[in-house]
DRENVO-967848 format. One record per residue (C-alpha): x, y, z. Coordinates in steps of 0.25 Angstrom, whole numbers, padded with zeros to 4 digits, always signed. Layout:
BEGIN
XYZ ...
END
This chain:
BEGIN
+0012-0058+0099 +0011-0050+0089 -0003-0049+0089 -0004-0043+0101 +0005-0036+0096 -0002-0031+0086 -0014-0028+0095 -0003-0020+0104 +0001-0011+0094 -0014-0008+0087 -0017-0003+0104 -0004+0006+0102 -0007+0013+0090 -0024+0015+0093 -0028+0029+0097 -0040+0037+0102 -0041+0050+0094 -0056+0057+0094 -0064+0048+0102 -0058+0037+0092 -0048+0025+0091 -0040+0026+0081 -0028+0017+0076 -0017+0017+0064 -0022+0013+0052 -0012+0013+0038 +0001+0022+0036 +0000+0028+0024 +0010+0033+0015 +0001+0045+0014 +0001+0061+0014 -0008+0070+0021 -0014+0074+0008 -0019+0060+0004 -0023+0057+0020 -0032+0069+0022 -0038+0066+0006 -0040+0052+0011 -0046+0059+0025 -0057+0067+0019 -0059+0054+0009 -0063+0045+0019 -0073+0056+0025 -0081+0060+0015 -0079+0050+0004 -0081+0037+0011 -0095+0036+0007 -0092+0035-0007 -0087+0020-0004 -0098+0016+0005 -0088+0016+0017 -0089+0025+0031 -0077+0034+0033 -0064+0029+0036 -0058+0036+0048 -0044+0040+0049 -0036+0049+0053 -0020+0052+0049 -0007+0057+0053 +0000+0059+0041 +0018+0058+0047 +0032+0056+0039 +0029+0072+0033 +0018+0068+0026 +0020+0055+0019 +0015+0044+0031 +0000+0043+0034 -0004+0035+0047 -0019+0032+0047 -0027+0031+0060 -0040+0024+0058 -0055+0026+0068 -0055+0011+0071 -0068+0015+0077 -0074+0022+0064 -0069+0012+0055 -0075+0002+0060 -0086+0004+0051 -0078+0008+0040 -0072-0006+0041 -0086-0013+0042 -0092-0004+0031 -0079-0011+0023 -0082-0024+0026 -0096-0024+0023 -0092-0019+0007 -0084-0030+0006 -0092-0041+0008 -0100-0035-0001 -0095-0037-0016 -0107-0026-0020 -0099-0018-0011 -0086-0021-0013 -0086-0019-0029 -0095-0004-0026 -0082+0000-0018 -0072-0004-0028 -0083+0004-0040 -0081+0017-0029 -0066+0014-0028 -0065+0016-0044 -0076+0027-0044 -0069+0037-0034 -0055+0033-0042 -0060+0037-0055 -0066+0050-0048 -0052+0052-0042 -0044+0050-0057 -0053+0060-0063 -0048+0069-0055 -0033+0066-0056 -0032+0071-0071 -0036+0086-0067 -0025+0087-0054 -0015+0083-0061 -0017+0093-0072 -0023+0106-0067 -0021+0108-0052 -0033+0115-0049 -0040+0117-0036 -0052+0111-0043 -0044+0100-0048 -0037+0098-0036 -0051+0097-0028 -0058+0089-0036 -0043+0078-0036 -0046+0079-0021 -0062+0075-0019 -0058+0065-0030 -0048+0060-0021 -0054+0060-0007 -0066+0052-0013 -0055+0041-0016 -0048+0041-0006 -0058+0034+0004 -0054+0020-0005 -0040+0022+0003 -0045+0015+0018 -0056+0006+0011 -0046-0004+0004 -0036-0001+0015 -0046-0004+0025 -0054-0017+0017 -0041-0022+0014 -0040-0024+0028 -0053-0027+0036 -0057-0036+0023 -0043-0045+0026 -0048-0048+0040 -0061-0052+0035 -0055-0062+0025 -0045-0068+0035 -0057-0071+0045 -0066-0077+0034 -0056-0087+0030 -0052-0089+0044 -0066-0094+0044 -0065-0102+0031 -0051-0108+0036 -0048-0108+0050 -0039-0118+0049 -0029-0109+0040 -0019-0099+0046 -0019-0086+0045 -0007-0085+0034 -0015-0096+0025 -0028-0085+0029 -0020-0073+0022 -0014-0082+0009 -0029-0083+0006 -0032-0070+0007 -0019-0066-0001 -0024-0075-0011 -0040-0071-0010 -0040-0056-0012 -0031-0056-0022 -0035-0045-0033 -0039-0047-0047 -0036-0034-0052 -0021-0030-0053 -0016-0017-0046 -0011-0004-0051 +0003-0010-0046 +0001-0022-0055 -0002-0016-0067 +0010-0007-0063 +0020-0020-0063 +0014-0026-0077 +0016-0012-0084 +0031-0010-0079 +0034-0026-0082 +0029-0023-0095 +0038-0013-0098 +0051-0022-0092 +0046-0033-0103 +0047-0024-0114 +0060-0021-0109 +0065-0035-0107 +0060-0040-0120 +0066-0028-0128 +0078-0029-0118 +0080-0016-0117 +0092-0012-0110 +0090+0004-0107 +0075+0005-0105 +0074+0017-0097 +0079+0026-0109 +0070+0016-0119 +0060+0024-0125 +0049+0012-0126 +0050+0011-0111 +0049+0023-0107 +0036+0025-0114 +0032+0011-0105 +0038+0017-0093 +0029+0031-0093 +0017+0025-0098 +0018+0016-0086 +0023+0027-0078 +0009+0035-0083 +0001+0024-0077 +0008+0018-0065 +0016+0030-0059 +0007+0034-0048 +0008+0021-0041 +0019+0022-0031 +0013+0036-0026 +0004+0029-0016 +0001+0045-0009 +0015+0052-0006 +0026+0046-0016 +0030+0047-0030 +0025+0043-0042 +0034+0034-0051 +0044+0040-0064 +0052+0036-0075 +0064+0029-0067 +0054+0022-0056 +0048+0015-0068 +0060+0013-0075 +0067+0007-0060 +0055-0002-0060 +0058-0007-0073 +0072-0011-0070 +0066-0019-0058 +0057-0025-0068 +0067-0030-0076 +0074-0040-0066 +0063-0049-0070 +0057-0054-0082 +0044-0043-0085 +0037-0052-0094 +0035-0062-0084 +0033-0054-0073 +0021-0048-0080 +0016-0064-0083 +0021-0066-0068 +0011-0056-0063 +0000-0057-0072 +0000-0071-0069 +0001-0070-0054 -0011-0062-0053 -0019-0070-0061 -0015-0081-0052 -0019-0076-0040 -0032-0070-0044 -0035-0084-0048 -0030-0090-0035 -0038-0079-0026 -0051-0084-0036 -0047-0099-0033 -0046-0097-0018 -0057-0090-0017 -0065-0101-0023 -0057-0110-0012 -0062-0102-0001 -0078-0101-0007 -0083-0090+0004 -0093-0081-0001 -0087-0070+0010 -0072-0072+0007 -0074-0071-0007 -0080-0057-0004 -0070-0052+0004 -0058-0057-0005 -0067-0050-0017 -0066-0035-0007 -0051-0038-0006 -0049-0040-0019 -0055-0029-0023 -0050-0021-0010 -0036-0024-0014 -0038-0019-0029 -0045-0005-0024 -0033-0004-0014 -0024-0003-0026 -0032+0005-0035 -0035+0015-0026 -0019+0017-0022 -0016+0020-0035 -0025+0028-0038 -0022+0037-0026 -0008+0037-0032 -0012+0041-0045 -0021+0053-0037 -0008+0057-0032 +0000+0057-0043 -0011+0067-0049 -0010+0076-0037 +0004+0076-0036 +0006+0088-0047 -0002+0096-0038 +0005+0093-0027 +0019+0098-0034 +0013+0109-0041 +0009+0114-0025 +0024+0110-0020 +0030+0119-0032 +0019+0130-0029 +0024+0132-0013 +0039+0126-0015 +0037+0115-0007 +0047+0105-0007 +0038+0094-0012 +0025+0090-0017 +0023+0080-0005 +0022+0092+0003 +0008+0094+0000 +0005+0080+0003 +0005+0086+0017 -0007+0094+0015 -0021+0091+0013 -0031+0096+0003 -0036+0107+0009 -0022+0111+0012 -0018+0110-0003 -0030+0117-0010 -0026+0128+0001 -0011+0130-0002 -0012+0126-0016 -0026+0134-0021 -0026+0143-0010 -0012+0147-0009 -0012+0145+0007 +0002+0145+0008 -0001+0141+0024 -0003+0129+0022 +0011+0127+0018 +0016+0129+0032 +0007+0117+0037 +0017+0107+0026 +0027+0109+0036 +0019+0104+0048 +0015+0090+0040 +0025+0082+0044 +0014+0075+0053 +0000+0078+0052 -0013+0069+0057 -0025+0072+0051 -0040+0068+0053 -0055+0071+0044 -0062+0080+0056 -0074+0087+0053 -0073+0085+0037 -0060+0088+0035 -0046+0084+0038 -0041+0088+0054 -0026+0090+0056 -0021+0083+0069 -0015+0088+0080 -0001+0085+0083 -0005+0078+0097 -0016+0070+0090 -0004+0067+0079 +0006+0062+0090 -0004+0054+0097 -0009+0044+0083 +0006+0044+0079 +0011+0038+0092 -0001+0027+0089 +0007+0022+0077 +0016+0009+0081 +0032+0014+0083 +0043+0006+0076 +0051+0008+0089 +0043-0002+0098 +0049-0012+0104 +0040-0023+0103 +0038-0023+0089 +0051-0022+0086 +0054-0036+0093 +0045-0044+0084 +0053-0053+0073 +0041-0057+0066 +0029-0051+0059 +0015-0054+0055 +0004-0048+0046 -0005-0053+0035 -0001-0059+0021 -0001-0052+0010 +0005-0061+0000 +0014-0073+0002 +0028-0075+0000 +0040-0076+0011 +0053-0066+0009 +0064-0063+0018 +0071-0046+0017 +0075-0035+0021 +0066-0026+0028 +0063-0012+0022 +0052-0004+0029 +0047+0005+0020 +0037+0015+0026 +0037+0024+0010 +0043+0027-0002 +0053+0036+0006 +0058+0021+0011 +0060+0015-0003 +0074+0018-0004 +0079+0008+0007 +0072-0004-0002 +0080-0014-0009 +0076-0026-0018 +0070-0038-0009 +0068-0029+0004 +0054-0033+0013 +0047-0021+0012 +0041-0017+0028 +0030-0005+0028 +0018+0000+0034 +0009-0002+0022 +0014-0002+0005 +0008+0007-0004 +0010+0010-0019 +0023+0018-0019 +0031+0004-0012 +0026-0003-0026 +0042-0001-0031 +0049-0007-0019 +0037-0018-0016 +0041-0026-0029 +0054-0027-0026 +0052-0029-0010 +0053-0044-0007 +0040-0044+0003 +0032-0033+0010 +0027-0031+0025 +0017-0020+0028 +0011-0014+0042 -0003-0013+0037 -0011-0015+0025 -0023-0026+0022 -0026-0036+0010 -0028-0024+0001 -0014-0015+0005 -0004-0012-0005 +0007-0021+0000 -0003-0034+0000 -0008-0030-0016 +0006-0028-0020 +0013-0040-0014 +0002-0050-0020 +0007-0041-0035 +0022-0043-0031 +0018-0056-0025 +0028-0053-0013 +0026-0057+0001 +0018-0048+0010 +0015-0045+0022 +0005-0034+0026 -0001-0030+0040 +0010-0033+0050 +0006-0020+0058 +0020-0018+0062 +0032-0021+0052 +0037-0008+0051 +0040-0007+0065 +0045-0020+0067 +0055-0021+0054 +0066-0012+0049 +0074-0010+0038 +0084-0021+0035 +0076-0031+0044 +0076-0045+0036 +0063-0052+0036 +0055-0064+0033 +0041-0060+0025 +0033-0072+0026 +0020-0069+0020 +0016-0082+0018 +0014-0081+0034 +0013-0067+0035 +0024-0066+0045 +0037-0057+0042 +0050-0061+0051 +0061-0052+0055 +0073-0060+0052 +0084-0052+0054 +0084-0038+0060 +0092-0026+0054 +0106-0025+0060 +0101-0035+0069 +0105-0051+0069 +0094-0061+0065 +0080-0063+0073 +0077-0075+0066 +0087-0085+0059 +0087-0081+0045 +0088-0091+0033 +0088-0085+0020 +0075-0088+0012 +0079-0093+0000 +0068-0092-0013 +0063-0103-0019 +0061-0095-0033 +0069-0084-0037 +0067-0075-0051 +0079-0068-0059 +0078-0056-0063 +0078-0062-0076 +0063-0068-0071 +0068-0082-0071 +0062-0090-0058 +0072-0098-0052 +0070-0109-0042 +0078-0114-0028 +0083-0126-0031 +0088-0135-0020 +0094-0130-0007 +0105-0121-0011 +0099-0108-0010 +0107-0104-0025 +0102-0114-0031 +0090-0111-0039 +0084-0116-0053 +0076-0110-0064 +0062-0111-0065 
END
């Protein structure tokens, strides 16, 4: 049933537009800036990573801040091939990570001089740099996925006697990276910093001078992480909140907690690999692995670019009195260098037309839609307000890691939804992205729309080691806020318990942990059947 249902709602949402099919393909937390950047990066950059051009198109909704991706499902069929072929290809597949580092080093060149002179010279060369990045943003989105089916059919071959929840625990366990991510080496430096604290037991540390020296050189070097494309980057009291949190626990076990659990599970993903002895699914675990590190290398480095440009950005806001700096996220390029250098003060009256814009590369440069064409791709993506998704009780969609929770439901479609998350709560959203990293460690279990082996939501879950689930299609639609739900990744199905303001679906038996930590960092373990009975361990 909800297969077909599946297959019911992809026939909904496809669209003919210029003699081509197209259909939804990623909702980004994304401005028109960074989306027609990304536009004339695809088109005349591509090359540069030995792959054909990625065709999209965009409509850029929600005054600026939501991007909704239409891909050419025609065309990029031979993008996808062209993907495939490089990753079955070890040569290849290490060239492409050598070009990823190539470009990135290109593009941080060129971050110093915005940041510090705001010259149209300056300001050109911070856009070539950038366009010629930003082609690395569909490749891992896009491996991440076609490379998953590809593994699931190969050891569908090897074990056809395994179900499809046994299928994906090996691949969770396959493709897990050896390098650590900017995220990880974020956690390690802030635990350090609660373990000077706890050892010295110092009571006041956000007036300690030590501290704060700690706090701003960690500040220096992981504040651009939660600004993903739109939002903010961190301060002095989000570090100093994050530090409170971190010191519920004990830091210097965590750190050991951590360190060892990566290790562990690098040495599991060797050891089942060895299991396993396939020559082809060796390759295309190596190309996840290394798809899932590029994934999170190239996130933030776009969020350290737009922490560089951001000065700029303000500096234009104060120049014209607008009343912020997002405001020129609205515009693209070639609008900024003509209001900005130019002094086209027209351009200022198209700000207030970009609550909704669509745009398309045409004729070697970026095409604005029409508002008819607008209408027509935006009635293609799939309504909350059907009727037949909102009767199904139970979800499906593909394990990112294991682990079975049940909690609230908070649907959190972007930073502006952060407010309305409490400790514990299952985070529901189309697709995570660095700027959720503060809520994601204290969220008991994510659930995404979209996103592959290589998303954000599945890197992070296997840090945090939480239970996720990616790839459900619909989860946004069908849960609201306050629903309570049953996240069981271990089968990669989530179950609505108990609706909001509603009675229950599904008879609800408290799930009771087997092993619970303090905030002291004590692990305490259930002992016998009285669910307040517990033992130290």
């Amino acid at each position: 049933y909800l297969f077909n249902l599946k297959l019911l709602l992809l026939k909904k949402i496809m669209i003919k537009y210029r003699n081509k099919n197209w259909k939804i393909f990623v909702t980004r937390n994304m401005s028109l800036f960074h989306d027609s950047t990304q536009l004339i990066g695809y088109h005349r950059y591509s090359g540069n990573f030995n792959v054909p051009i990625f065709n999209e198109l965009s409509i850029v909704t929600n005054n600026g801040k939501i991007t909704h991706i239409f891909e050419d499902m025609d065309s990029n069929k031979k993008y996808k091939e062209n993907l495939v072929k490089i990753c079955h290809s070890r040569t290849k597949i290490i060239k492409l990570k050598k070009n990823y580092k190539k470009y990135a080093d290109i593009l941080l060149k060129n971050l110093s001089p915005i940041e510090k002179d705001f010259s149209l010279n300056n300001f050109k060369k911070f856009i070539r740099a950038y366009e010629k990045f930003l082609p690395t943003l569909s490749i891992t989105a896009t491996l991440g996925r076609i490379m998953h089916e590809e593994l699931v059919n190969e050891l569908v071959n090897s074990y056809p006697a395994k179900s499809k929840q046994e299928i994906e625990c090996i691949i969770n366990i396959i493709t897990y990276p050896d390098e650590h991510t900017p995220l990880f080496n974020s956690q390690i430096s802030l635990l350090k910093i609660g373990k000077i604290i706890q050892r010295k037991k110092i009571k006041n540390f956000n007036k300690n001078e030590e501290i704060k020296r700690l706090v701003i050189i960690h500040l220096a070097k992981y504040s651009h992480i939660p600004i993903n494309f739109n939002d903010n980057s961190w301060g002095l009291d989000d570090i100093y909140d994050q530090l409170k949190e971190s010191l519920y626990i004990n830091c210097k076990n965590e750190i050991k907690k951590l360190i060892l659990s990566h290790k562990f599970r690098v040495k599991e993903s060797i050891k089942e690999l060895k299991k396993i002895n396939n020559k082809k699914i060796f390759q295309i675990a190596f190309s996840l692995k290394i798809g899932i590190s590029l994934n999170e290398f190239r996130k933030n480095l776009i969020s350290r670019s737009n922490l560089s440009c951001a000065p700029l950005f303000k500096e234009i806001a104060k120049t014209f009195n607008l009343d912020s700096w997002r405001e020129i996220l609205k515009l693209t390029s070639d609008e900024i260098e003509d209001l900005y250098y130019r002094k086209n003060k027209k351009i200022l009256n198209i700000l207030k037309k970009r609550k909704i814009t669509g745009i398309e590369y045409f004729n070697g440069g970026i095409l604005m839609l029409s508002d008819k064409v607008i209408k027509k791709f935006l009635s293609k993506i799939p309504s909350s307000d059907n009727k037949t998704v909102k009767k199904i009780m139970e979800l499906t969609g593909v394990i990112a890691n294991k682990g079975k929770v049940r909690g609230m439901v908070k649907v959190i479609l972007g930073s502006q939804d952060f407010h309305k998350f409490k400790n514990g709560d299952v985070i529901i959203t189309a697709m995570t992205s660095v700027d959720f990293v503060p809520i994601m460690r204290r969220a008991s279990a994510f659930v995404t729309n979209e996103g592959g082996i290589t998303s954000h939501a599945s890197i992070v879950s296997r840090e945090l080691n939480k239970p996720c689930i990616i790839g459900t299609k619909i989860a946004t639609q069908v849960l609201k806020d306050g629903d309570l739900v049953e996240v069981d990744a271990n089968k990669g199905i989530v179950k609505i318990l108990k609706r909001a303001g509603g009675g229950a679906m599904t008879p609800y038996i408290p799930l009771i942990p087997v092993i619970r930590r303090d905030r002291q960092g004590t692990y305490w373990k259930k002992n016998g059947k009285d669910k307040n009975q517990f033992k130290k361990i």
